[in-house]
C-alpha positions as CSV (number, residue, x, y, z in Angstrom):
1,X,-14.4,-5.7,14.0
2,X,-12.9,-8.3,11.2
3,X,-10.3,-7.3,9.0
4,X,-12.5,-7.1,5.9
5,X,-14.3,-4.6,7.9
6,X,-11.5,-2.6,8.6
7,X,-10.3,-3.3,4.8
8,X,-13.5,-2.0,3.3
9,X,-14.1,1.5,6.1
10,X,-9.6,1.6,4.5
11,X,-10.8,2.2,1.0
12,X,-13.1,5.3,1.9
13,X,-9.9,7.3,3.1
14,X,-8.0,9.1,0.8
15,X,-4.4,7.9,-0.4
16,X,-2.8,10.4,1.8
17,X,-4.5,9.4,4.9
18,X,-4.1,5.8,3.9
19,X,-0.2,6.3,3.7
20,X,-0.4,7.5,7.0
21,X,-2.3,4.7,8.6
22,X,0.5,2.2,6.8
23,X,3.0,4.5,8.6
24,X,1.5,4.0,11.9
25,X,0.4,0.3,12.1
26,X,4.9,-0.4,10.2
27,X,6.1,1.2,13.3
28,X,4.0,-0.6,14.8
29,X,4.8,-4.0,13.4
30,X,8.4,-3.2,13.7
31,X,8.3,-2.4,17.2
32,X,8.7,0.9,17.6
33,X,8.0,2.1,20.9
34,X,6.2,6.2,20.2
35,X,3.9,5.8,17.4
36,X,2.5,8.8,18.3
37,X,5.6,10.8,17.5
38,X,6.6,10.5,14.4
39,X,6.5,13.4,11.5
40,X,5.8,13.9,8.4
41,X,9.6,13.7,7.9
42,X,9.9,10.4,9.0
43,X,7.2,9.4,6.6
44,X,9.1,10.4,3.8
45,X,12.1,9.0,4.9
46,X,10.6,5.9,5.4
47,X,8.8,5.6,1.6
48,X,12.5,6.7,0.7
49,X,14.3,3.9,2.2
50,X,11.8,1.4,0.9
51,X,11.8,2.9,-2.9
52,X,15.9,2.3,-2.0
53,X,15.4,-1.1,-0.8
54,X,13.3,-2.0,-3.7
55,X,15.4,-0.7,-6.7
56,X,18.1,-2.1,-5.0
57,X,16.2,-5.3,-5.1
58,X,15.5,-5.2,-8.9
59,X,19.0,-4.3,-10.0
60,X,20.5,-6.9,-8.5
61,X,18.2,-9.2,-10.1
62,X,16.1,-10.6,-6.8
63,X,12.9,-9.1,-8.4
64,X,11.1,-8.6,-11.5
65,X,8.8,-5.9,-13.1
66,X,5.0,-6.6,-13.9
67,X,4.2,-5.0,-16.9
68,X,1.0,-2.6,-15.8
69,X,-1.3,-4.0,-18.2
70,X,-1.0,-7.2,-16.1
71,X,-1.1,-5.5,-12.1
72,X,-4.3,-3.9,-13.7
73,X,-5.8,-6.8,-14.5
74,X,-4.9,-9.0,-11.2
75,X,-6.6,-5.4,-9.8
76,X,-9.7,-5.5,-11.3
77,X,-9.9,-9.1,-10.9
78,X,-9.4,-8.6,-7.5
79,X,-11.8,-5.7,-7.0
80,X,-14.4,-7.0,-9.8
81,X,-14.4,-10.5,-7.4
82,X,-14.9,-8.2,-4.3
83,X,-17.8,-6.6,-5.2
84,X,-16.1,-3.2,-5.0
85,X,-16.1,-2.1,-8.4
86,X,-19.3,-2.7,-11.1
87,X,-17.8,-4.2,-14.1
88,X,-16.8,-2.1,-16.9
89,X,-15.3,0.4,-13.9
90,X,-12.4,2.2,-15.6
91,X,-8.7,1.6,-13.6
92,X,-6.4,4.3,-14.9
């Protein structure tokens, strides 16, 4: 299986379930040895730290906001130039 397969069966699970999956393949990246144990509390925690990390980022001035008009547009550019969205598609 390519990636673009797995990319395309990704986008027919729900967000929840796609949070998940991101969960299990970051412990996996950062070497955690029992991916099979974590909870839904280490989730959390995890999206906690990282919305942390992030801010933390921005106030200090190391990022910098996209105004959404713009990450909508890159989005359906995207999407539009993947063939997963006919044109005209509304992004809310």
């Amino acid at each position: 299986m390519t990636v673009e397969e797995m990319e395309r069966i990704l986008l027919q699970y729900d967000s929840e379930s796609r949070s998940r999956i991101y969960y299990f393949l970051m412990t996996l990246i950062e070497g955690e040895q029992d991916t099979n144990s974590y909870s839904e509390d280490d989730f959390e925690g995890q999206w906690v730290r990282e919305c942390d990390r992030r801010v933390e980022r921005y106030e200090r001035g190391e990022t910098k906001s996209v105004p959404w008009d713009q990450v909508k547009a890159e989005m359906r550019s995207i999407l539009a130039d993947d063939r997963r969205i006919p044109n005209g598609s509304s992004l809310a």
